[in-house]
Backbone as numpy.savetxt, mean C-alpha at the origin, in Angstrom:
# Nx Ny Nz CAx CAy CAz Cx Cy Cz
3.70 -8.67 0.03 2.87 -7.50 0.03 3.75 -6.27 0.03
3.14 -5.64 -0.57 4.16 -3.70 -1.01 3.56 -2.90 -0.57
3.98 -1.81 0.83 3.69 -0.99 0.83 4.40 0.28 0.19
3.52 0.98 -0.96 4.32 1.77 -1.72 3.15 2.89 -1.71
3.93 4.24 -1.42 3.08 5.25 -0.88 3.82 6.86 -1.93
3.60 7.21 -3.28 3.58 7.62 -4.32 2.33 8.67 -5.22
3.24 9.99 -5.61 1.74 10.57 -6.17 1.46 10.15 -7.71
0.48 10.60 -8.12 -0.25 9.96 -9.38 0.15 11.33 -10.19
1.12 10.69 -11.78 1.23 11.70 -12.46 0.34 12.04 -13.48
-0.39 13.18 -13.83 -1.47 13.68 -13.74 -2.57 13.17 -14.95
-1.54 12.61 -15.54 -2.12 12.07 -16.75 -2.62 10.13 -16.44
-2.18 10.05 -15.68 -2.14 7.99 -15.47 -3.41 7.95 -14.81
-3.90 6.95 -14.59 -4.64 6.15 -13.63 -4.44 5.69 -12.58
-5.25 5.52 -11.36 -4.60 5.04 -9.76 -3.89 3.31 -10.44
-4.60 3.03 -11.14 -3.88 1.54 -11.29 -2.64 1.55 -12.22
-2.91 2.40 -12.77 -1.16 2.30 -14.11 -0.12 3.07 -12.88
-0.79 4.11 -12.02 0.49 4.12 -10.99 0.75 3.62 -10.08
-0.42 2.64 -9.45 0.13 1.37 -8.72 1.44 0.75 -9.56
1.02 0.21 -10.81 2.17 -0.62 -11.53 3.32 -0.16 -11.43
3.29 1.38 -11.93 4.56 1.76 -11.85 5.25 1.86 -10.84
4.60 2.33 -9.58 5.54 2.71 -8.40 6.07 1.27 -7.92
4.99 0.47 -7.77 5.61 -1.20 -7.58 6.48 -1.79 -7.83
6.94 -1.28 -9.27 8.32 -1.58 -10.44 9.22 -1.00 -9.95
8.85 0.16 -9.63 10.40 1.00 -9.72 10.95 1.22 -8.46
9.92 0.54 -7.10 10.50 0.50 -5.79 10.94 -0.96 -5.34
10.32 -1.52 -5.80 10.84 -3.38 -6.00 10.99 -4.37 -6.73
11.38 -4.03 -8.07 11.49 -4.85 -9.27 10.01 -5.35 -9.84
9.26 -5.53 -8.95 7.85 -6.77 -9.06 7.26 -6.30 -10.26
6.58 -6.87 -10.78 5.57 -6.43 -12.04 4.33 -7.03 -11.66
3.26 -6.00 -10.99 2.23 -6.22 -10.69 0.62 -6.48 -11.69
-0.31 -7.21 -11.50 -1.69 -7.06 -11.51 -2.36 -6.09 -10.73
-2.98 -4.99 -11.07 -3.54 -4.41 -9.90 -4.92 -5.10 -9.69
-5.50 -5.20 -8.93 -6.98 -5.94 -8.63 -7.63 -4.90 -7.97
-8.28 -5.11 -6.71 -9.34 -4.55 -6.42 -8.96 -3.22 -5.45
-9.85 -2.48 -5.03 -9.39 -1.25 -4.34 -9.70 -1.86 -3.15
-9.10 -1.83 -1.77 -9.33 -2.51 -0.44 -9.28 -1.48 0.48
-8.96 -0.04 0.02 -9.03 1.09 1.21 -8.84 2.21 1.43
-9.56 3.33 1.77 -9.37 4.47 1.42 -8.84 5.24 3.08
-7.90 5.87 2.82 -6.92 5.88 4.39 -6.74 7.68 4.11
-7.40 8.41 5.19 -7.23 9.66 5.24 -6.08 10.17 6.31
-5.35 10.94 5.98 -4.13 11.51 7.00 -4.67 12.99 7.08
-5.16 13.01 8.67 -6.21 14.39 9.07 -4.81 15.43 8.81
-3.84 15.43 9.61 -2.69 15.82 9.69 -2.54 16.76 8.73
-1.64 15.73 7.67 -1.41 16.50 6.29 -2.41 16.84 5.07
-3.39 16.14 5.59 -4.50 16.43 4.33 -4.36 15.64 3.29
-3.96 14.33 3.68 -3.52 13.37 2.26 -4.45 12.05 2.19
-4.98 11.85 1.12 -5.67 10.68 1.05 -4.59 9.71 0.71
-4.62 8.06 0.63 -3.92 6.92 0.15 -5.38 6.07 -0.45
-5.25 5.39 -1.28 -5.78 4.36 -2.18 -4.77 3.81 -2.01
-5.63 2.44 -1.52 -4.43 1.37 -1.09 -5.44 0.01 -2.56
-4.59 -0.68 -2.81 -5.43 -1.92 -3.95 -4.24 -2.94 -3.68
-5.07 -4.16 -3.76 -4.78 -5.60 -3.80 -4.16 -5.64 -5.44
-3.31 -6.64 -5.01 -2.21 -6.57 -6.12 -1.65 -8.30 -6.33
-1.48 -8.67 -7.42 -0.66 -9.93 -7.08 0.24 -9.99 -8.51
1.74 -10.75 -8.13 2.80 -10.19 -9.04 2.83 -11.15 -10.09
3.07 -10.59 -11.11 2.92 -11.02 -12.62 4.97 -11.41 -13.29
5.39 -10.62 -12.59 6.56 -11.06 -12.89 7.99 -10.13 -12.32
9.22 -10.12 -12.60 10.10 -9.19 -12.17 10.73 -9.71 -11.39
11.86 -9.40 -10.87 12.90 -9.83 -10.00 12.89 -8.96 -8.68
12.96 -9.42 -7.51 12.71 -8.62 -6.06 14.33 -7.93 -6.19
14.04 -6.47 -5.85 15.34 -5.82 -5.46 15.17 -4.29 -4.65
15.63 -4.16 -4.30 15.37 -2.53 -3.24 15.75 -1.56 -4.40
15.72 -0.42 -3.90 16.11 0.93 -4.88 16.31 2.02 -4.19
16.70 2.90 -4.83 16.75 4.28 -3.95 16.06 4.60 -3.32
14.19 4.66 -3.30 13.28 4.58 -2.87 12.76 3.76 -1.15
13.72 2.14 -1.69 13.50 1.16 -0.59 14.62 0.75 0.14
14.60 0.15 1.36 15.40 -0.29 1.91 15.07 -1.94 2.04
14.02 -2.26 1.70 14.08 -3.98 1.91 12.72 -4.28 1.23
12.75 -5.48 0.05 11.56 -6.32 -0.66 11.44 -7.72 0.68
10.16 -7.79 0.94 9.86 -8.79 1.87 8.27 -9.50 1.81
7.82 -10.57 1.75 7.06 -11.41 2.16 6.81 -11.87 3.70
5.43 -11.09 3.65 5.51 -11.25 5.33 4.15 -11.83 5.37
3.83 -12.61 6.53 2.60 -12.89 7.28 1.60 -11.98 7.75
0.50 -12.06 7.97 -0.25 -10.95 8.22 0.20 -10.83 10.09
0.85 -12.03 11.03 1.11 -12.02 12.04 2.78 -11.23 11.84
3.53 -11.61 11.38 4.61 -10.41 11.09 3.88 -8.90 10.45
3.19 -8.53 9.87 2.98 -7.13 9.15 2.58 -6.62 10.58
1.69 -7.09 11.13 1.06 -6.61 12.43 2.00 -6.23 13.52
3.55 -7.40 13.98 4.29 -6.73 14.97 5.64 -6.05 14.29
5.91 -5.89 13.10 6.79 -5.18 12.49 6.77 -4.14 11.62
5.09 -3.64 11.82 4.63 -2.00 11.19 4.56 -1.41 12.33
4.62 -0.04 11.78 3.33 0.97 12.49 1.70 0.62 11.97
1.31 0.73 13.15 -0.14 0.61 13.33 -0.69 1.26 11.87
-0.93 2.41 11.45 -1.40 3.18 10.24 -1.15 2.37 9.11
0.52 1.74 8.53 0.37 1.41 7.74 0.52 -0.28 7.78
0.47 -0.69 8.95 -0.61 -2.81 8.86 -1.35 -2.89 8.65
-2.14 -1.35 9.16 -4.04 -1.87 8.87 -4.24 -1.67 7.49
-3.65 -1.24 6.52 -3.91 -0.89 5.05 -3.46 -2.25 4.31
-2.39 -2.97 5.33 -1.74 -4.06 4.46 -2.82 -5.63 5.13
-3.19 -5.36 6.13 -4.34 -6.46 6.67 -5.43 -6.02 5.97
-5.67 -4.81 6.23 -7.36 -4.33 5.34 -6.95 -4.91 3.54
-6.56 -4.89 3.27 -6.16 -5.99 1.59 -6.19 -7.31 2.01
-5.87 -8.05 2.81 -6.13 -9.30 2.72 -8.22 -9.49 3.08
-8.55 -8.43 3.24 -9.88 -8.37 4.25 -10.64 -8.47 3.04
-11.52 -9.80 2.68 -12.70 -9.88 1.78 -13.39 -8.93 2.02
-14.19 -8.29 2.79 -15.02 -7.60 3.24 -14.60 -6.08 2.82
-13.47 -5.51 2.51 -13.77 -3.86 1.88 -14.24 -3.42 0.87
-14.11 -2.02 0.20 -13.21 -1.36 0.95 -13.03 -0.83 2.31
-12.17 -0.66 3.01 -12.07 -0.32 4.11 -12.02 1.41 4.05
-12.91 2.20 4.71 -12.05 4.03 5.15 -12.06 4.13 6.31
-10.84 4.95 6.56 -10.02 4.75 7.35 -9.31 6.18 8.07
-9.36 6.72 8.85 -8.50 8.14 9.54 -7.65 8.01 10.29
-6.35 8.79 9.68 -5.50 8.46 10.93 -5.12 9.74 10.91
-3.84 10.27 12.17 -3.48 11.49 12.75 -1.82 11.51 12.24
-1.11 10.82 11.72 0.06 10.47 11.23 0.51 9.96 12.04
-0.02 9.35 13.05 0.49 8.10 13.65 -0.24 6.97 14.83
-1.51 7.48 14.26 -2.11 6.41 15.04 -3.99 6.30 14.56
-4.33 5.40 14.09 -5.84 5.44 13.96 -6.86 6.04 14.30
-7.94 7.16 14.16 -8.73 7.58 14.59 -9.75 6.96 14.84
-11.00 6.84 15.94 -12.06 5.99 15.99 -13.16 6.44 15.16
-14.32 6.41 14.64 -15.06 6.78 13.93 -16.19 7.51 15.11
């Protein structure tokens, strides 16, 4: 699973810049699939579109961008994130979204 957090250049689509940012921060060559969550940062005023993804091809490698490509468990994502960004990477495994979502830039808001 990729968390890759990137703006949309003005001309693309949320899914052609899923692909791209995916590529160019970890080799992967993604499918984009479904949208799983819409995550507001009260803070800065920034929305995230988060989408389920599964990889089509490419070689795993870091970049200037990354410091580490990894396959994790949803029991690792949970004790080796921050809270804000596990629940975006659990809310994608979650049949049940999309998920929306508020946070303060560093911790979940309640509804």
């Amino acid at each position: 699973m990729a968390a890759i957090s990137r703006r949309l250049e003005l001309t693309e689509s949320p899914e052609a810049g899923v692909r791209r940012e995916v590529l160019k921060e970890t080799g992967i060559e993604v499918k984009v699939n479904d949208l799983t969550g819409v995550y507001k940062n009260t803070t800065r005023g920034i929305v995230a579109l988060v989408f389920r993804c599964e990889p089509t091809g490419g070689t795993e490698r870091t970049s200037a961008e990354s410091t580490a490509v990894a396959w994790l468990t949803p029991d690792e994502v949970a004790a080796q994130m921050s809270e804000v960004y596990a629940i975006r990477l659990l809310d994608a495994l979650d049949e049940a979204g999309p998920h929306v979502r508020s946070y303060d830039g560093r911790q979940l808001l309640t509804a």
